[in-house]
C-alpha positions in Angstrom: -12.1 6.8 2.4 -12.4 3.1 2.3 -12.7 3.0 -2.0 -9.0 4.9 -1.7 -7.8 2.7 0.9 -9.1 -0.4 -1.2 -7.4 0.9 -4.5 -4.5 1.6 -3.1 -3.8 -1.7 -1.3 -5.1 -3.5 -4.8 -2.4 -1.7 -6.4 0.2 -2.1 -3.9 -1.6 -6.0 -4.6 -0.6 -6.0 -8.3 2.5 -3.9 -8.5 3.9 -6.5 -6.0 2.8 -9.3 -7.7 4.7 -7.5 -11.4 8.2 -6.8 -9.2 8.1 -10.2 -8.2 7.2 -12.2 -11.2 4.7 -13.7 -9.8 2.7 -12.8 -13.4 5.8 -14.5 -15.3 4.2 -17.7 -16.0 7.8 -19.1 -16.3 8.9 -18.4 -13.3 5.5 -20.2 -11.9 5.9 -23.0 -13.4 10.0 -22.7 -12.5 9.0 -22.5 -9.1 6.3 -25.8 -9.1 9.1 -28.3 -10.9 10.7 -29.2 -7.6 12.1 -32.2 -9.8 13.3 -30.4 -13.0 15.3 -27.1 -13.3 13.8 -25.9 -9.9 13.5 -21.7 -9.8 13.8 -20.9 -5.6 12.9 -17.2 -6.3 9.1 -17.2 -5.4 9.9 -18.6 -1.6 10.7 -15.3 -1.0 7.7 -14.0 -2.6 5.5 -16.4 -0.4 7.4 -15.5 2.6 7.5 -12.0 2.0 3.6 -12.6 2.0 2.9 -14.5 4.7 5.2 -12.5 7.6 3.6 -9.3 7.0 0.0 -11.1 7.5 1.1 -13.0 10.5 2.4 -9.3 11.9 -0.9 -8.1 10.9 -3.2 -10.5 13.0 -1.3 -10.1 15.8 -1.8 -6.5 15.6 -5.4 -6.8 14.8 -6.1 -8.7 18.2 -5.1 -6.2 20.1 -7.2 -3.4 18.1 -11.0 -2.9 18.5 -11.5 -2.1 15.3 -9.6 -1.2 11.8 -8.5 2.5 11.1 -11.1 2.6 8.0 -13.9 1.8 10.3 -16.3 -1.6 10.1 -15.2 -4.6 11.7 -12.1 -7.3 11.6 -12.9 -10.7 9.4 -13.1 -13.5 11.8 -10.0 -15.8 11.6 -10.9 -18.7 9.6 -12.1 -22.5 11.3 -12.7 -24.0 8.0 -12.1 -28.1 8.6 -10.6 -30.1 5.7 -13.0 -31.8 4.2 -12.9 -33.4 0.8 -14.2 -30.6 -1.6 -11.7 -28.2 0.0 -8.8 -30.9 -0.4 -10.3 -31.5 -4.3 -10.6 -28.1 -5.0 -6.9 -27.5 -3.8 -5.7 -29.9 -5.7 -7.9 -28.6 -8.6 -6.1 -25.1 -8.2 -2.9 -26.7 -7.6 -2.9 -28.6 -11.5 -3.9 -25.1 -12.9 -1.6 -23.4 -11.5 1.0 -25.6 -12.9 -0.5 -26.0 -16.0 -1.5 -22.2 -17.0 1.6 -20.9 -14.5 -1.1 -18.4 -13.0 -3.3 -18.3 -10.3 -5.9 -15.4 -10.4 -4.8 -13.0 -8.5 -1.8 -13.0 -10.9 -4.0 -13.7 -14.4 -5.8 -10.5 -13.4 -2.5 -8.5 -13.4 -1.5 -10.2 -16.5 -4.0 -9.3 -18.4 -2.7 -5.8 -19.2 0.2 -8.0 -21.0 -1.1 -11.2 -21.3 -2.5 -11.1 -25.1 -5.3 -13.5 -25.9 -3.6 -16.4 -23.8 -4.3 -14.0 -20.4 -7.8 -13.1 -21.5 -8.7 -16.9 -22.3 -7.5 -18.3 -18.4 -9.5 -15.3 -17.0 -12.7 -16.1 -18.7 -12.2 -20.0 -18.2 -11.8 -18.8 -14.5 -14.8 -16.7 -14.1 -17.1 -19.6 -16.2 -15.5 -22.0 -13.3 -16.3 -20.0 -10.7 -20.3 -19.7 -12.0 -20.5 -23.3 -12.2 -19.0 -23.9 -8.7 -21.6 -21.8 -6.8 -24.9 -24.0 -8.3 -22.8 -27.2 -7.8 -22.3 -26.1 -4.0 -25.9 -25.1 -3.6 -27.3 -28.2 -4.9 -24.7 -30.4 -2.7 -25.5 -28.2 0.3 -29.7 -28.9 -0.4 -29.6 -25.3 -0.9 -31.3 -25.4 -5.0 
C-alpha cells in the first residue's frame, strides 16, 4: 500500500511540476531575472507549494501517526552554517544557469533530449562527490 501511495503522490509530484512549467527552463530562468523581463508566474507555483505543506504539518501534529502506517519525519532544526549557505547558493547559480532544479530535470527528462540527460548526470556525479567531501570534513573517512 505504501509503493501505490508513493507512486501516486510522485506522479501527482511531476504532473504538477509539467502544468506549471516548472520543467520549462524559460520560464525558470523568467522567473530568477528579477532585473530583466521578470516572469511572476512561478510565485504561484511556490505558493501553491508551500500552503498545502504548512496545512499539512498542522494536521500532522495532531495525528499519532500517518494513514500508511510508520512514523512522521521530525520537523527539521538544521542551523545555518556555512556549507548549507554555500551549498544554497551553489543550487541557487544552477538553477539559474541550467533553469532546472532536480526535481524538475527528472521530469524533463522524458522531453529534455541530450541537454536534460547531461544536467541529470552532472547532478548525480555532484551528489557522489558531496557525500566523501562531507565524510572527510565530518572525520568520518
Amino acid at each position: 500500500m505504501r509503493r501505490i501511495f508513493s507512486l501516486s503522490s510522485g506522479a501527482l509530484f511531476g504532473l504538477g511540476l509539467l502544468i506549471s512549467g516548472m520543467v520549462d527552463t524559460s520560464r525558470v530562468q523568467g522567473w530568477l531575472d528579477t532585473f530583466g523581463d521578470w516572469d511572476p508566474t512561478l510565485a504561484f507555483v511556490l505558493g501553491g507549494a508551500i500552503l498545502p505543506m504548512a496545512i499539512a504539518w498542522r494536521i500532522s501534529e495532531k495525528r499519532q501517526a500517518p494513514l500508511s502506517g510508520g512514523t512522521f519525519p521530525a520537523r527539521p532544526t538544521q542551523k545555518i552554517t556555512p556549507d548549507l549557505a554555500l551549498g544554497s547558493m551553489i543550487f541557487g547559480a544552477g538553477w539559474g544557469l541550467a533553469g532546472l532544479c532536480p526535481g524538475p530535470s527528472f521530469a524533463a527528462l522524458s522531453f529534455g533530449g541530450w541537454e536534460g540527460l547531461l544536467f541529470v548526470g552532472s547532478m548525480i556525479v555532484g551528489m557522489l562527490l558531496a557525500v566523501p567531501a562531507k565524510r572527510t570534513r565530518l572525520g568520518m573517512a
